[in-house]
Structures are given as structure tokens and as C-alpha cells.
C-alpha positions in Angstrom: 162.6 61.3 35.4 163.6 64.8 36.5 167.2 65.6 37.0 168.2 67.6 39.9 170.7 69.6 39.5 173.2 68.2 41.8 176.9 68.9 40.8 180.0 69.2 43.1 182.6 71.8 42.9 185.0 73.4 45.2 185.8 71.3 48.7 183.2 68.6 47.8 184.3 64.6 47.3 185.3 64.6 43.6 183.5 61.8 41.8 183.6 59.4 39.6 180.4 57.9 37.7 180.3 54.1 36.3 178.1 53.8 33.9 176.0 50.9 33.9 173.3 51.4 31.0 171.3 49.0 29.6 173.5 46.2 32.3 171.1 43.3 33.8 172.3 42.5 37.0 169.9 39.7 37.3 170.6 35.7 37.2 174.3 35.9 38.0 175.5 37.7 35.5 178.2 37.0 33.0 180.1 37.8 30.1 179.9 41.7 29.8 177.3 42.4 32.8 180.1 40.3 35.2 183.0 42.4 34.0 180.9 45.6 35.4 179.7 44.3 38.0 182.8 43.9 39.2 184.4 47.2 38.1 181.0 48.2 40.1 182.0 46.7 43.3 186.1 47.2 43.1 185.3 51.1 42.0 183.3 51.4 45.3 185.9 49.7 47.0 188.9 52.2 45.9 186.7 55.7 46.1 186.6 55.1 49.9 190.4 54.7 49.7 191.2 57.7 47.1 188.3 60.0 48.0 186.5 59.9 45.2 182.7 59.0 45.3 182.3 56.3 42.8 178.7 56.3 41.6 176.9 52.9 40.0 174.7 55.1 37.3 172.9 54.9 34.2 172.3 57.4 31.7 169.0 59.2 31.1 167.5 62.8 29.8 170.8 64.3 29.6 172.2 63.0 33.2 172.7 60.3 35.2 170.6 58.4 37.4 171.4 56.2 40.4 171.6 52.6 39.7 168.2 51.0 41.1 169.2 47.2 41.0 172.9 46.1 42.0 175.0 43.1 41.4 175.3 40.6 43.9 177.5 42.0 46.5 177.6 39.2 49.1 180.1 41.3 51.0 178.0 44.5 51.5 179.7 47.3 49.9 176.9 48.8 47.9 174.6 48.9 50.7 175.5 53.1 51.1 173.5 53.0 47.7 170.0 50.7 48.9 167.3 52.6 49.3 166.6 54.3 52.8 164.0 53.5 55.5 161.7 55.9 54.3 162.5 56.2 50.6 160.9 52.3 51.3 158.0 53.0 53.0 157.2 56.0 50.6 157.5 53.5 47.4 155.3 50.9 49.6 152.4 53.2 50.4 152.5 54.7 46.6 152.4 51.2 45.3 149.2 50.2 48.2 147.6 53.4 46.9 147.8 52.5 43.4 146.2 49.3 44.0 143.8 51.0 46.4 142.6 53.6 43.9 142.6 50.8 41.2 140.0 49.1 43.1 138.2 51.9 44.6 137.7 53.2 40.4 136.0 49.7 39.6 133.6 49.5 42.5 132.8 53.7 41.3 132.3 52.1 37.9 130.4 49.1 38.2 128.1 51.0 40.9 127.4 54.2 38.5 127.1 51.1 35.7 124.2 50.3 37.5 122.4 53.7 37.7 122.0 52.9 33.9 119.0 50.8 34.7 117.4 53.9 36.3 119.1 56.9 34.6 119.0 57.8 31.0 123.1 57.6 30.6 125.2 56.5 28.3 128.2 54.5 29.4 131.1 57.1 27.9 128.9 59.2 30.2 129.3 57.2 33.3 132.8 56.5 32.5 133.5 60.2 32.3 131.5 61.0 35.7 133.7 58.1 37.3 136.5 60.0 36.2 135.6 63.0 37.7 134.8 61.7 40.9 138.3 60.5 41.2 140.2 63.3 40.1 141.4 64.2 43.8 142.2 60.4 44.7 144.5 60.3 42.0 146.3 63.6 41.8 147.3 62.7 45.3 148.2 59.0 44.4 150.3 60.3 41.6 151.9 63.0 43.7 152.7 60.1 46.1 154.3 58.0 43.4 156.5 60.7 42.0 157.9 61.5 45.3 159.0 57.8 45.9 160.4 58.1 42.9 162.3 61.0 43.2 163.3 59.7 46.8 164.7 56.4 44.9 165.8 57.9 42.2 168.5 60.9 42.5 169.3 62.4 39.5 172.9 63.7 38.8 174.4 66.1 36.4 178.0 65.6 35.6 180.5 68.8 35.8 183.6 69.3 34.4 184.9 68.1 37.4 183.5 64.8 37.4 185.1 61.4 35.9 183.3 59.1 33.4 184.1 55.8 33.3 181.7 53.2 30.7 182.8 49.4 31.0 179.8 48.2 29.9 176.9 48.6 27.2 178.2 52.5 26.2 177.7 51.4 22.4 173.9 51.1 23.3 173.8 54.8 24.7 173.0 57.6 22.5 176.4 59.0 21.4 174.8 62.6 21.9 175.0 61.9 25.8 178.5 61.4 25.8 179.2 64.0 23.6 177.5 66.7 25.6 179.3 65.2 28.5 182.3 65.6 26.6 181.8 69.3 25.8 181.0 70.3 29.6 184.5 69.4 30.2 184.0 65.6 32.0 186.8 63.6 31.7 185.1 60.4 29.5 186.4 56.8 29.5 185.4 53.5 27.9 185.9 49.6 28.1 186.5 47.9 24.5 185.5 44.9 25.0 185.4 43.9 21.1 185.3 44.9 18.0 183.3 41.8 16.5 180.3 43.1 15.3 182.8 45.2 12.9 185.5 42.5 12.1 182.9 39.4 12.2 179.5 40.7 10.7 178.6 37.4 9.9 177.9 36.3 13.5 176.0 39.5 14.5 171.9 40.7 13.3 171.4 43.6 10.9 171.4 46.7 11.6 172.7 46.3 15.4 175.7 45.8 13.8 176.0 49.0 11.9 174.8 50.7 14.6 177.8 49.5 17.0 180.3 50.6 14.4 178.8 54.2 14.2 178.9 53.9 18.2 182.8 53.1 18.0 183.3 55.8 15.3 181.6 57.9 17.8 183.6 56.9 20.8 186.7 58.3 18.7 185.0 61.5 18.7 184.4 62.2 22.4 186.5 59.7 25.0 189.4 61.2 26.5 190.9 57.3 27.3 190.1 54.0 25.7 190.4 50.8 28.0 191.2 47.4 26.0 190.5 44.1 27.4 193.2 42.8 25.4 196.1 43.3 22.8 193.8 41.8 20.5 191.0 44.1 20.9 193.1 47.2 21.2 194.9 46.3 17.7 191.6 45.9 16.5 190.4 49.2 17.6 193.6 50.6 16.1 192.6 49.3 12.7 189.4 50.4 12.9 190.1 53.8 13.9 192.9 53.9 10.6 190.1 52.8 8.0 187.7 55.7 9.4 190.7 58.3 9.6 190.6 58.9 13.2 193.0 57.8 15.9 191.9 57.5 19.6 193.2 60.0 22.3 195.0 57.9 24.2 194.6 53.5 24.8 195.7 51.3 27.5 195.5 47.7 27.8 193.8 46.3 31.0 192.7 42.8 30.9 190.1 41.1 33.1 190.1 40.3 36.1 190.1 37.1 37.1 186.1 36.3 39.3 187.1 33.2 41.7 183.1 32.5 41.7 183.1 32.6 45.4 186.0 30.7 45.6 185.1 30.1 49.5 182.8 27.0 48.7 184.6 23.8 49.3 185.6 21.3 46.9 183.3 18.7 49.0 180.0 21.2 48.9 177.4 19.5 47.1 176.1 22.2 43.9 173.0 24.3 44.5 171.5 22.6 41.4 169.8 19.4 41.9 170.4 18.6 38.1 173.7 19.3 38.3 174.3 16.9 41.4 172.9 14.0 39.3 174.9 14.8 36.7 178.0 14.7 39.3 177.1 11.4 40.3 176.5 9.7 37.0 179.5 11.5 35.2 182.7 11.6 36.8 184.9 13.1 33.8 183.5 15.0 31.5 184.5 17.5 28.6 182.4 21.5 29.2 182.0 24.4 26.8 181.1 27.8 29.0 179.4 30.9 27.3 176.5 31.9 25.5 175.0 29.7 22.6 175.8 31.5 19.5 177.4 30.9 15.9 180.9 32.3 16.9 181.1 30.0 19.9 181.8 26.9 17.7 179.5 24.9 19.3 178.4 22.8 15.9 182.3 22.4 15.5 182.9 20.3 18.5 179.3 18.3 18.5 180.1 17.1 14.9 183.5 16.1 16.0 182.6 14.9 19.5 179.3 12.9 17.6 182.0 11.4 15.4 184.0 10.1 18.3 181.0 9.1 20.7 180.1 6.6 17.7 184.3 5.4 17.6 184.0 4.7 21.4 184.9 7.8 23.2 182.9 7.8 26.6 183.7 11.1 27.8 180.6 13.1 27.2 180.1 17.1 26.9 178.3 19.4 29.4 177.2 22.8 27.6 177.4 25.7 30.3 175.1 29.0 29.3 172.1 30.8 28.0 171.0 31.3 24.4 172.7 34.0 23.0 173.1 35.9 19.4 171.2 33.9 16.9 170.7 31.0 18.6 167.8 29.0 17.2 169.9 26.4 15.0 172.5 25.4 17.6 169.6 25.0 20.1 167.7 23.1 17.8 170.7 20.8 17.2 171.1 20.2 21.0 167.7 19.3 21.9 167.0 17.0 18.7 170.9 15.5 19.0 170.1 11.8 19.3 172.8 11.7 22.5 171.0 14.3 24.3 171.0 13.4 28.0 173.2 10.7 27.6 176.2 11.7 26.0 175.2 15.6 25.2 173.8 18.0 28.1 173.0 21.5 28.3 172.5 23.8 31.5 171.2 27.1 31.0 171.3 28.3 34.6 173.6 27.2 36.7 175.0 29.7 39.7 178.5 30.9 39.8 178.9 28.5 43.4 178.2 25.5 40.7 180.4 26.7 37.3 183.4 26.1 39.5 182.3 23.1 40.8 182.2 22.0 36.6 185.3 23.7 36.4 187.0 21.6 39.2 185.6 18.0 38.2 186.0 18.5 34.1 188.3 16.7 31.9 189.1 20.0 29.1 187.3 23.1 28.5 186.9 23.4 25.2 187.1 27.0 24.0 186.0 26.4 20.6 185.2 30.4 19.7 186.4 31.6 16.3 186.7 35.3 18.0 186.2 36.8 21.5 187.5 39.9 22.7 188.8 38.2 25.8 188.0 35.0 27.0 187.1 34.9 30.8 186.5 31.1 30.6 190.2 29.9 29.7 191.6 31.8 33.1 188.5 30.6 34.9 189.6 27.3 33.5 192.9 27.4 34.5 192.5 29.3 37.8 190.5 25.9 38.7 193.0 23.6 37.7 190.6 22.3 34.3 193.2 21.9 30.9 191.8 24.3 28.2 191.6 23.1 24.4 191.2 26.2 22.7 190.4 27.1 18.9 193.8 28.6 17.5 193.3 32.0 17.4 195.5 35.2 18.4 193.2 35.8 21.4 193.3 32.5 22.5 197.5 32.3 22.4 197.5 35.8 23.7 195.4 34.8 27.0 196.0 30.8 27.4 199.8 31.2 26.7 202.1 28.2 27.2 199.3 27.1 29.4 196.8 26.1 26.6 196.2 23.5 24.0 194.8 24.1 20.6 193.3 23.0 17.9 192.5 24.5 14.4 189.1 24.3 11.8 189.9 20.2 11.2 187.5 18.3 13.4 190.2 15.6 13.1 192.3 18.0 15.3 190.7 18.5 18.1 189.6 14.4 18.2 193.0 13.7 17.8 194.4 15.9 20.8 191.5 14.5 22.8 192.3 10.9 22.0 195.8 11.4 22.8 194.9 12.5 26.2 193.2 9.8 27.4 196.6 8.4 28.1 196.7 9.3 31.9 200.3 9.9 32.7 199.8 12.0 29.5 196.7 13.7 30.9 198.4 14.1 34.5 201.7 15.8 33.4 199.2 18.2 31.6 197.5 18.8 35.1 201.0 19.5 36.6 202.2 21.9 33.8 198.9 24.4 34.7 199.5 24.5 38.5 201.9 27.6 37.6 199.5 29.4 36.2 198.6 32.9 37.8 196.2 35.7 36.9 195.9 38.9 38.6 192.4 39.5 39.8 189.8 42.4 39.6 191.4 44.8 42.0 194.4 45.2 40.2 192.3 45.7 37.2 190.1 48.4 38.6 193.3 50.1 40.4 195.1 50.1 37.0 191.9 52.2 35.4 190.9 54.4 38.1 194.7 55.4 38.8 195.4 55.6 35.1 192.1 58.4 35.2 193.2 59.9 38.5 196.7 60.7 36.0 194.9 61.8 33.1 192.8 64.4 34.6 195.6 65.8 36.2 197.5 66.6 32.7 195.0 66.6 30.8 192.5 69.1 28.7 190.4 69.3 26.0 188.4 71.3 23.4 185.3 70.8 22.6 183.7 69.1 19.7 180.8 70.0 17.5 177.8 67.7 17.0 178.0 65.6 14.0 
């Protein structure tokens, strides 16, 4: 892609870019793709308040080009960024002419292919004539097809002017981008999501891993603001930056949002998932784990114990919620070979937002058995719900759960224990009654806090260049 040299200066809407590299918007998204998605839509939301023209981008040949497929939006407010009537009908008629001259090259072929039997030629001959033939039907289908894609695709050079904000996959972008951004004078933020791949190696594939802590070394280098999703990741960023004698510009603590799942389906819907509805039926309290399968998830942790207690008498049995993740193979393996599968063990890779807080609603605990996130969007999901969490003991777990959580540590004993004293009922209920306080501010106030907090910066703020390293 080509990018056109479109910058804005003087009385023009100031702007603000979000970039979305390397973000699938597909399948409901979650985790990380989820968090942007909705920084995406409340960004959107607040430019048309402020004045700013928040643009959904991705980066590319030294700019940034418009994002081509969106999150769901159910509410319309990234239709201004669909493509037009005729951007349409120009990508349609370059796609029939493809297929058209596609066609129209075999029939060529096969037709001089059978001049053979009368003409002494070879076939590299009559493929080459072929080619000739065409030359005109494709430099005009080509032509076609770059103009559709230059009609969907506007290209955008950020000025010094211009904000950048990256909540998503920035550690995936060549830091050379950001730092030329950076240089022309753009105002450059990021999301820290986690510093894992650093602090956990153990849980993450050689040499991605390395290549995430060069990114954050990077990051040090060139962004003007860094946004935490938590006190835990922002003390880990902290240390980080100490060991590699740097120290970030400036940090600010902004947690997540909390996604009601389109809280407007009602408690007596029936799920979208047919598999899910039978579980419904045959399961009425159950015990869920939600997020990818991988090692730092602690999935094999609570099987073991939960296999343990299925064979003492426990009935309860456990719904897995998510896709396969970071070195997944052995967990998976595990799940489908467990000799409980379907009966007391269950594992659904695809179920829509409308359904997770269906689970949320009608389970027993969710067990948050990680042994390190950088967040933790499950527990307020959890809680949001009304669903008890039991959550592995660590510092991000106290720091988001609060007095609202129960936890257990590395003992399987532990967590059977907590989970055997709650099948006491009035136990269980009072537990029910002590979440019903429990409040979490959603994704506008997130995205206000971050766009505001940029608005301020740019207004005291300015910086030198840096040299390429």
C-alpha cells in the first residue's frame, strides 16, 4: 500500500490514531483484542464530543492505514468508517474482473494448447503467446483492483500534531515505526498490559519472548506516556525499566473496563449455543474457568484437585470457557483423554459473549486459578454477574478481587477444602450477599481517563528527538 500524504495542520479537526496492529476482531474477541475493541468504540465515542477525530488504524510502510475490519459495534458508531457505496461496487467489479480474466486466460490456454496438434509449438511457447494476448485485460484489471484498494484503504501520515495512542499488540510493531513517529514530533502512548513474557519466561515460546522484552526496552525509548492496566503491571514495568537503566517518561494507572457482554439479554433468554443449552439443562450448578488454555492459567492445578474430589463424592462438575492459547497441546490433551470428559469435565471453545454471562449468572465459583495475569477481566466479570470468584493468591488477584474474593494457594488441598466448605448453603448464600456491593467502573471512564490524560499531556508537553539505535 501507498501512503497519501494526508496530514492536518492549522484549523483542521486535530486527531488522534488508535492503533490496532496485528488485532483480530473476529469471533468475539477477548482478552487483549476486547480491551481495544473497546478503547476502539469509546475513543470514537469521545472524539465526537472533544473534537478530535479518533482513527481505528494499523501501522504499515511508515504510516497508518484505516482499519479494514471492525469490532462488533452493535450500536453503530464505526459506521462513518465502513466503506462507501462506490468504494463497494469498485472492490466488487475488481474482484468479478479478476475471476473474469482468470477464466477468460484458461479458455486462451487450453484453445492455443490445441493449435499444438497443428502447429509446431512448444508449450512455454503457447504459454508466452497467451500471455501476450492478455496483457491489455490485465493491466486494466490490475488498475481496477488498485483503485478499490486505494478507495478502501486511505493511507495517513501522522504530523506532529497528531496523537498516538497503542492499547493493543504495539510489541509486535516494528519499534522503528514508533520511533520515526516519535521523532516527527507525534505525541506516542501505549497500553501495558503485562510484563509476563519478561517476569514468567517459562510460560512463553523462544525467541517471541526476547523479542517482547526488546519491544518494552524500546517502548522506554520513544513513548511520551505509558498506560498500566494495573498497579501490578505498572510496578513491574518500573522494575524492568531499573534493570535496563531507563525510566519511563511519565506512567499512569488505568484499569479495565468492565464489558457487561450485552448485558441487555435477559436472565430467562435461552443461550445462542445449542451445546450450551443442554449443558444448562443437565447441570444446574456448576464450577467455570474463563480464558485461554495455557500453562499460566493453572488449569492442570484445579483438574488434579477437582479429579481428586470428583472420586471423594463432589458432584459439582467444571465447565472450561476459551480457546487454545500459548502452548497448549498438553492441557488439551489432558481435557479430551480425562476419563470425566463430558460428564464431570467440559470444554467450550466458542461460546458468544450473550452466552459467557449466561455461565457467569448460573455458576457456582469461578475459579481464577492463573499463577500471573496482568489484569484479570474474568474476576470483575465474575463479580459484575453475581458468580463468587476463587482465585489463586497472587498480588494481582488481591489487587483486583479485593475483600470481594476468595483464595487459595499452590496446595490442591486448599482450594478442595474452600470448595467443600462451601457446599454448606447458608455458607454459600452469605458469600452471594457479601458480592452484591461490588462495583467496577466501566470502559468510558477508562477511555475518558486516557484520552483526557493525552489531551493534558500535549498541552505541556515537548520533546527531543531520539537517534536510532
Amino acid at each position: 500500500m501507498h501512503c497519501l500524504g494526508l496530514t492536518v495542520k492549522g484549523w483542521f479537526m486535530p486527531r488522534l490514531f488508535i492503533d490496532c496492529s496485528h488485532v483480530d476482531f473476529a469471533n468475539f474477541p477477548t482478552g487483549i483484542p476486547r480491551v481495544v475493541a473497546n478503547y476502539v468504540i469509546q475513543g470514537v465515542i469521545w472524539g465526537r464530543k472533544k473534537g478530535y477525530q479518533v482513527i481505528p488504524a494499523v501501522a504499515g510502510n511508515g504510516c497508518y492505514r484505516l482499519l479494514h475490519h471492525f469490532p462488533p459495534d452493535p450500536e453503530g458508531h464505526l459506521n462513518e468508517f465502513l466503506p462507501r457505496p462506490t468504494q463497494r461496487i469498485m472492490m466488487r467489479i475488481s474482484s468479478y474482473l479478476k475471476v473474469i480474466f482468470e477464466r477468460l486466460r484458461n479458455h486462451i490456454f487450453h484453445l492455443m494448447m490445441t493449435l499444438l496438434l497443428f502447429l509446431p509449438l512448444r508449450a512455454s511457447h503457447i504459454e508466452a503467446i497467451t500471455n501476450e494476448l492478455l496483457k491489455p485485460f490485465e493491466f486494466v484489471t490490475n488498475a481496477l483492483i488498485r483503485a478499490s484498494q486505494r478507495a478502501g484503504t486511505v493511507g495517513y501520515i501522522p504530523s506532529e500534531d497528531d496523537i498516538v495512542f497503542a492499547p493493543g499488540y504495539w510489541h509486535d510493531v516494528d519499534p522503528e515505526f514508533y520511533i520515526n513517529l516519535h521523532n516527527k514530533g507525534c505525541l506516542l502512548s501505549i497500553l501495558v498490559h503485562d510484563l509476563l513474557p519478561i517476569f514468567f519466561k517459562q510460560h512463553y515460546n523462544y525467541p517471541w519472548r526476547e523479542e517482547f522484552a526488546k519491544a518494552v526496552e524500546y517502548s522506554l525509548m520513544y513513548s511520551d506516556i505509558h498506560f498500566c492496566v494495573s498497579g501490578y503491571t505498572h510496578n513491574s514495568l518500573l522494575e524492568y525499566a531499573q534493570r535496563r537503566n531507563r525510566q519511563p517518561q511519565k506512567t499512569l494507572v488505568v484499569y479495565n473496563g468492565l464489558d457487561t457482554l450485552n448485558h441487555a439479554k435477559s436472565e430467562l433468554e435461552k443461550p445462542l449455543s445449542p451445546r450450551l443449552d443442554l449443558f444448562l439443562n443437565e447441570h444446574h450448578d456448576f464450577l467455570i474457568m474463563v480464558g485461554s488454555i495455557e500453562p499460566k492459567k493453572g488449569h492442570l492445578h484445579v483438574i488434579n484437585s477437582l479429579s481428586q474430589m470428583w472420586q471423594d463424592g463432589f458432584d459439582k462438575p467444571l465447565l472450561i470457557v476459551g480457546r487454545a492459547g500459548w502452548m497448549h497441546e498438553d492441557i488439551a490433551n489432558i481435557i479430551s483423554w480425562h476419563p470425566l470428559k463430558d460428564e464431570k469435565l467440559f470444554w467450550f471453545n466458542d461460546l458468544q459473549d450473550s452466552d459467557l454471562q449466561i455461565v457467569y449468572r448460573h455458576a457456582r465459583f469461578l475459579l481464577f486459578a492463573s499463577v500471573a495475569e496482568g489484569f484479570g477481566l474474568p474476576i470483575i466479570e465474575a463479580l459484575h454477574f453475581g458468580c463468587p470468584i476463587l482465585a489463586y493468591d497472587t498480588p494481582i488477584a488481591r489487587e483486583i478481587a479485593g475483600p470481594f474474593g476468595l483464595f487459595f494457594d499452590k496446595h490442591s488441598t486448599t482450594l478442595s477444602n474452600i470448595l467443600w466448605e462451601y457446599e454448606d448453603e447458608n455458607r454459600y448464600n452469605a458469600l452471594l450477599n457479601s458480592i452484591r456491593g461490588f462495583k467496577w467502573p466501566g470502559w468510558e471512564e477508562s477511555a475518558e481517563l486516557v484520552f483526557n490524560s493525552l489531551i493534558s499531556l500535549k498541552k505541556e508537553r515537548s520533546g527531543p528527538s531520539i537517534g536510532n539505535s
